[in-house]
NUTORKOL-261378 format. One record per residue (C-alpha): residue number from 1; residue in three letters; x, y, z. Coordinates in pm, 1 decimal. Layout:
<nodes>
NUM ALA X Y Z;
...
</nodes>
This chain:
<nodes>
1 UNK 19700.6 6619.7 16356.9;
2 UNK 19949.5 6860.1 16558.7;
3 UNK 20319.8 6753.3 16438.3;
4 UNK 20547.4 6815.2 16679.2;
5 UNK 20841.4 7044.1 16621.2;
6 UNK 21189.9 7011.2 16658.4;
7 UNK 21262.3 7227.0 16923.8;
8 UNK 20982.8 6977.7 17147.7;
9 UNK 21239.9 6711.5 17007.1;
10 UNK 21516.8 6871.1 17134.7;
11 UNK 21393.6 6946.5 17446.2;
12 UNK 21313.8 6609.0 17500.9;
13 UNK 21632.6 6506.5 17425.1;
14 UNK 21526.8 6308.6 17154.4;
15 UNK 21839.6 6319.3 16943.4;
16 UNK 22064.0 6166.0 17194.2;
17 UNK 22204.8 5817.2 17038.6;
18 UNK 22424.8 5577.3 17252.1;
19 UNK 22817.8 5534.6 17246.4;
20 UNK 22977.6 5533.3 16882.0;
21 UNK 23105.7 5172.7 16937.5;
22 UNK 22754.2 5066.2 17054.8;
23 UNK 22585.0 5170.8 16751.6;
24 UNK 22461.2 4975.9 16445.1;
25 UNK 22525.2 5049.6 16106.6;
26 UNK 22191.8 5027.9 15956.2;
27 UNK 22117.5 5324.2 16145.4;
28 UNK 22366.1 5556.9 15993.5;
29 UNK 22069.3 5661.9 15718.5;
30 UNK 21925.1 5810.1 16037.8;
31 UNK 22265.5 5992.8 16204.6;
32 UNK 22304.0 6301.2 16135.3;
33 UNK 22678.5 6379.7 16360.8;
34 UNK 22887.2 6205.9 16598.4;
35 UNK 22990.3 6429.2 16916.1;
36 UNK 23203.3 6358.4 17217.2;
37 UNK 23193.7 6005.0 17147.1;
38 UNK 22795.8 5999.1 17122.2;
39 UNK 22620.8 5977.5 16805.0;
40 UNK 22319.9 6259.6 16750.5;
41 UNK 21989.8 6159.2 16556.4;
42 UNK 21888.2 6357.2 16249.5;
43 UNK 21566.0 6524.3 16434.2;
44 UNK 21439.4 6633.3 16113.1;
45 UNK 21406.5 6262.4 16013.6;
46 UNK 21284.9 6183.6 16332.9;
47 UNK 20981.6 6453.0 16235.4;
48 UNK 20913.4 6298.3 15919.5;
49 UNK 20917.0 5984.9 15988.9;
50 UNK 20676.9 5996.9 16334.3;
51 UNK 20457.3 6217.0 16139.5;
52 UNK 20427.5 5926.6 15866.5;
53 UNK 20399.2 5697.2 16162.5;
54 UNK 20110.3 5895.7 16332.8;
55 UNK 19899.9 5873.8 16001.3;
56 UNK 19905.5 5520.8 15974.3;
57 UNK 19818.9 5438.0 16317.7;
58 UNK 19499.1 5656.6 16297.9;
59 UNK 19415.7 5499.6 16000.2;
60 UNK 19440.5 5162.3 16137.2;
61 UNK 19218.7 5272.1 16415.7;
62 UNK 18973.7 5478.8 16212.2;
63 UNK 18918.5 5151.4 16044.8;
64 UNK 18815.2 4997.5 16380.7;
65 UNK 19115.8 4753.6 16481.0;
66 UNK 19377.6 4770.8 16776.1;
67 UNK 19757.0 4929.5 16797.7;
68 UNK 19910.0 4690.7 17077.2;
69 UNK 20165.4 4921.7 17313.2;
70 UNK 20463.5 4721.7 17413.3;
71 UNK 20752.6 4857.8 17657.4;
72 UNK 20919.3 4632.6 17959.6;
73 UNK 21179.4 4856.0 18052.4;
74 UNK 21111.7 5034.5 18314.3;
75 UNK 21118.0 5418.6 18270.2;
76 UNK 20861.6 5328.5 17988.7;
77 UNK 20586.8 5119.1 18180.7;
78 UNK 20424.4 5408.2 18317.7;
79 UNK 20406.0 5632.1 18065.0;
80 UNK 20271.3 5367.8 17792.1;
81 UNK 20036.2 5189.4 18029.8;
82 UNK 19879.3 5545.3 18130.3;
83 UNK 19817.3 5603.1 17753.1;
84 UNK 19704.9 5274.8 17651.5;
85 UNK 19481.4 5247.5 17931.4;
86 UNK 19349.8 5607.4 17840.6;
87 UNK 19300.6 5502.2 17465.0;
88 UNK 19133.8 5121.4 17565.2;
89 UNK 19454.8 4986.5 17390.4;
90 UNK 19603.9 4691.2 17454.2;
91 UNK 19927.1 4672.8 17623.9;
92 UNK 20199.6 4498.6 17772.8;
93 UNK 20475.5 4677.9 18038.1;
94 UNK 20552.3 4373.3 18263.4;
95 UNK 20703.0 4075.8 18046.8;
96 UNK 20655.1 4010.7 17717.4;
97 UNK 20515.6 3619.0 17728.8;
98 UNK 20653.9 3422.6 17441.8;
99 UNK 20368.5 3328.9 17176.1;
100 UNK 20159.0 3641.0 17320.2;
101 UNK 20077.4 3675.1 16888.9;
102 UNK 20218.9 3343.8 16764.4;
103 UNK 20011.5 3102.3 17014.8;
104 UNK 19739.7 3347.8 17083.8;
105 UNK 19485.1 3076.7 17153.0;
106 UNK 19659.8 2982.4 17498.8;
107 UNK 19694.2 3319.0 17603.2;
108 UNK 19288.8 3369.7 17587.6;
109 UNK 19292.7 3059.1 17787.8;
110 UNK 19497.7 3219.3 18054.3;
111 UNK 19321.9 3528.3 17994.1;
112 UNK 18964.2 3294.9 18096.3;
113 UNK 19166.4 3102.8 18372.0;
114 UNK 19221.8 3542.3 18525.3;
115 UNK 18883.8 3608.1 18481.6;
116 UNK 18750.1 3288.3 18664.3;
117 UNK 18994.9 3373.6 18948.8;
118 UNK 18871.5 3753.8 18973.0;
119 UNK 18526.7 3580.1 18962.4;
120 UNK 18552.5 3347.8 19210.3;
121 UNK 18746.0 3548.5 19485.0;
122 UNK 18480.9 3868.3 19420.6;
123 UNK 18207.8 3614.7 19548.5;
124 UNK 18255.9 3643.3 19910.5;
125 UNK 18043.6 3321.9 19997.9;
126 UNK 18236.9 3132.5 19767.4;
127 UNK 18593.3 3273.7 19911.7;
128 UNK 18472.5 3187.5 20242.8;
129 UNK 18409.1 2863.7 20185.7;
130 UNK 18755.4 2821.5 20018.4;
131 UNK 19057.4 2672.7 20293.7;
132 UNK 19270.0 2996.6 20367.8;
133 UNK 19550.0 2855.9 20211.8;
134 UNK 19398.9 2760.6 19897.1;
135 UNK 19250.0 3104.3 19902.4;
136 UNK 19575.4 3275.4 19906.3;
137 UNK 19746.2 3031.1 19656.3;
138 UNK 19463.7 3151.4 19391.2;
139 UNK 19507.5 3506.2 19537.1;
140 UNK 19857.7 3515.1 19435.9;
141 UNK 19793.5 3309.9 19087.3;
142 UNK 19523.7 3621.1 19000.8;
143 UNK 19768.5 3887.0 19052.1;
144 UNK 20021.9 3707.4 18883.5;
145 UNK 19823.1 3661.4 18555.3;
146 UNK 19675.8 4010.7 18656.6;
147 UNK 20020.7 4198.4 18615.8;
148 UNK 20163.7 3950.6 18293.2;
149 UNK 19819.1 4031.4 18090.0;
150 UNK 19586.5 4247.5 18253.8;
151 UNK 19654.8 4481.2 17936.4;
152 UNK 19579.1 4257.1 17680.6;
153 UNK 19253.6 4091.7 17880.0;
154 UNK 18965.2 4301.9 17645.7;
155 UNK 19186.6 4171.2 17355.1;
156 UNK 18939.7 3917.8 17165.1;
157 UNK 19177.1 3928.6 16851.3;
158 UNK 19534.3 3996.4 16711.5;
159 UNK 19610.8 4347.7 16694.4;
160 UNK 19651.0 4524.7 16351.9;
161 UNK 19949.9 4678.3 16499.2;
162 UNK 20223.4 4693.7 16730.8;
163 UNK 20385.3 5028.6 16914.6;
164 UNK 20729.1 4930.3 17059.5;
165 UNK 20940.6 5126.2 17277.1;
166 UNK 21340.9 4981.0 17255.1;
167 UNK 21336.8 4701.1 16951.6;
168 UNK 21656.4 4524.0 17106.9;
169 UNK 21476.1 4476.2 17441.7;
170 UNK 21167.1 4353.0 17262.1;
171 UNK 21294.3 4166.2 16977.5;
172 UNK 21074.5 3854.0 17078.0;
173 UNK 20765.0 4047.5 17036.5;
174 UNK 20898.7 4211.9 16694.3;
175 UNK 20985.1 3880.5 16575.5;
176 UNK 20640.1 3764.2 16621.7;
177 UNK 20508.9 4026.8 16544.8;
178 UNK 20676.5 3994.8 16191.1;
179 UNK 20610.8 3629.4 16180.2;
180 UNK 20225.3 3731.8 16154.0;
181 UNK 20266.6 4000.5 15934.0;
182 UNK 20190.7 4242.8 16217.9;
183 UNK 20334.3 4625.1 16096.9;
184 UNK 20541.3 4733.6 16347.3;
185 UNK 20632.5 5136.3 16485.8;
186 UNK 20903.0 5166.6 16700.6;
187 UNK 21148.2 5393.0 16832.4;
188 UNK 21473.7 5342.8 16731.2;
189 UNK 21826.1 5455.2 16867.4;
190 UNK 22109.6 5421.8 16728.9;
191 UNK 22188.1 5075.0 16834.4;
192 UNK 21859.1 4947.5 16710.5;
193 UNK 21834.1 4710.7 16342.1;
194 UNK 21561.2 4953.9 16153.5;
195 UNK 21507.3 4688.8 15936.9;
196 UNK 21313.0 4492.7 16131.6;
197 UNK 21071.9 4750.9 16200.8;
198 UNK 20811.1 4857.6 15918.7;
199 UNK 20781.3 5223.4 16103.0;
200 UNK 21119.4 5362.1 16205.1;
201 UNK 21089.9 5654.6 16430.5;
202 UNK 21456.0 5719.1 16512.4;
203 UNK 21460.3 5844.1 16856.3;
204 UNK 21656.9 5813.1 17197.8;
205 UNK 21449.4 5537.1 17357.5;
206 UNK 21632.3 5561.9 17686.5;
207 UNK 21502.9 5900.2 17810.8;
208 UNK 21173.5 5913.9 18004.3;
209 UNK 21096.4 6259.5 17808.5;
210 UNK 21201.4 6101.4 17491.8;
211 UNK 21001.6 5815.3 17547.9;
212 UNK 20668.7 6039.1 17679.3;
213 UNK 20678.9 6271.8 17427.9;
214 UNK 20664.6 6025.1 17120.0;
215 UNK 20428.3 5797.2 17287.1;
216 UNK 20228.1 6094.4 17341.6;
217 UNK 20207.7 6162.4 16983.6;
218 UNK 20099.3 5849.3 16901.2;
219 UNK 19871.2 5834.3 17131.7;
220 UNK 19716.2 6158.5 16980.1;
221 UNK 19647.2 6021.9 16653.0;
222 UNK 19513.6 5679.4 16780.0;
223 UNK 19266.0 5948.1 16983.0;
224 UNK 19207.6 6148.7 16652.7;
225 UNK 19154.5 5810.0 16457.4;
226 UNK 18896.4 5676.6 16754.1;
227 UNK 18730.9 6048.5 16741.3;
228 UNK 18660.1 6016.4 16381.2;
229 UNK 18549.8 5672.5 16377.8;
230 UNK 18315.4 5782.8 16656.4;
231 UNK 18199.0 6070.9 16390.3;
232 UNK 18150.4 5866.8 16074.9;
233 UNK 17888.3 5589.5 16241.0;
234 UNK 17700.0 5908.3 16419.3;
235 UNK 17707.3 6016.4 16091.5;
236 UNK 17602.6 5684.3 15934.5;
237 UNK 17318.3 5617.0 16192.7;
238 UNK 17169.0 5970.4 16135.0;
239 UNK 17175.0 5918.8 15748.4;
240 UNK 16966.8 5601.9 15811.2;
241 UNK 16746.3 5741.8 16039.0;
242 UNK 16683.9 6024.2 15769.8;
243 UNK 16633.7 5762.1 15494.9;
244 UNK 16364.4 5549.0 15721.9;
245 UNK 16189.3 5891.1 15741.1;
246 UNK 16150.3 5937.1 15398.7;
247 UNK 16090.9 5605.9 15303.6;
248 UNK 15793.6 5628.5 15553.1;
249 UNK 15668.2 5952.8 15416.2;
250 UNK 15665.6 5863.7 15046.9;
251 UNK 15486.2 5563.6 15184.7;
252 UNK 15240.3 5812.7 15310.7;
253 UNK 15221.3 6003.3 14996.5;
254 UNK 15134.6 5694.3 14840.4;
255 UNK 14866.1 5568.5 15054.4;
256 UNK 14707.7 5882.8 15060.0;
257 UNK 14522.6 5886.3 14683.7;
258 UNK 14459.3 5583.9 14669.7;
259 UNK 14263.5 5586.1 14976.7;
260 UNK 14079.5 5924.8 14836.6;
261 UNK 14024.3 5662.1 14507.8;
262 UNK 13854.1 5388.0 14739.3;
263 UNK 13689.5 5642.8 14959.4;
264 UNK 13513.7 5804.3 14595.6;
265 UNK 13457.9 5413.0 14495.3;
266 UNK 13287.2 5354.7 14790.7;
267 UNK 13021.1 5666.3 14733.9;
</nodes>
């Protein structure tokens, strides 16, 4: 796994932290200075602790369950959404939709209620025989559900993890999220509670390069972790293919006296 370096981090301005009066103190494990008012994040922590981060999401995929992205604010959504789409992640850059975890069995409903939309409007002889109004009513429902959870619509189950981009913005999704016993990885400034967060990558989640470059990274072991899943069943299929094959020819091996035995029985 490459680990990124802390000139990349700097670059990025990754160690930028908010106002000195806007911070929180359960942070200050994870300042390293205050300057001109602003407080700057200990980069090498920030290393360290993405690179512990990075492990345990490719493990969780390598093991052939979901990371869930999550980031509403705005300089985020593209980024993530790019990436999770990329990876076949689930994600969600709109609006976080409260119970998305805890009351998951209502959002497949709405999830079935989008695809029967999609369905029914693709069918051109059906549309057609829907009143124009009507038609544009469930037009405007589709992309509505379309745009709230068109990330999460391959989701069949809870994720095994969540990726979150600004905890304070999406402390609804943390909380649930925690509620479930769901680990969480986030980026954390320095007005961010890192206790709520079982992954604390301490970061400038403000920035869009801040925000690219460590979704990036994650989004390179998640690859990594999907690569070498891919690897182990090829790997598993061709050892049972080679076990069928010698199964079959000891069976031959077998076969083979004993019909030279009937064959001499026979004479």
């Amino acid at each position: 796994m490459a680990q990124l370096e802390y000139k990349d981090l700097l670059d990025a301005g990754v160690h930028f932290g908010h106002l000195t009066r806007k911070w929180d103190p359960r942070m200050a494990p994870y300042i390293f200075m205050e300057k001109n008012g602003i407080h700057i994040i200990d980069l090498n922590k920030t290393v360290a602790s993405l690179d512990e981060a990075c492990h345990y999401v490719k493990s969780v995929v390598r093991s052939g369950r979901k990371v869930m992205f999550v980031a509403t604010k705005k300089q985020a959504q593209e980024i993530v959404s790019e990436e999770a789409r990329r990876l076949k992640m689930p994600f969600v850059t709109e609006r976080w939709l409260g119970g998305m975890l805890t009351n998951f069995a209502t959002i497949r409903k709405s999830l079935k209620k989008m695809q029967g939309l999609e369905k029914l409007l693709g069918d051109e002889a059906t549309a057609n025989n829907i009143a124009k109004r009507e038609r544009l009513i469930k037009g405007r429902e589709k992309d509505k559900l379309e745009r709230l959870l068109g990330g999460v619509a391959d989701l069949t189950r809870l994720p095994a993890a969540l990726f979150v981009v600004d905890v304070k913005r999406e402390h609804i999704a943390v909380a649930e999220a925690k509620r479930l016993n769901i680990p969480v990885i986030a980026m954390c400034d320095t007005n961010s509670n890192p206790n709520e967060v079982d992954f604390v990558i301490p970061a400038n989640d403000d920035a869009y390069k801040s925000i690219s470059l460590i979704t990036l990274a994650i989004g390179k072991a998640i690859e990594e972790g999907l690569l070498e899943r891919k690897q182990e069943r090829d790997d598993a299929r061709l050892a049972e293919e080679e076990d069928a094959k010698r199964s079959e020819d000891l069976g031959e091996e077998v076969e083979t006296p004993q019909a030279a035995v009937e064959a001499a029985d026979e004479e």
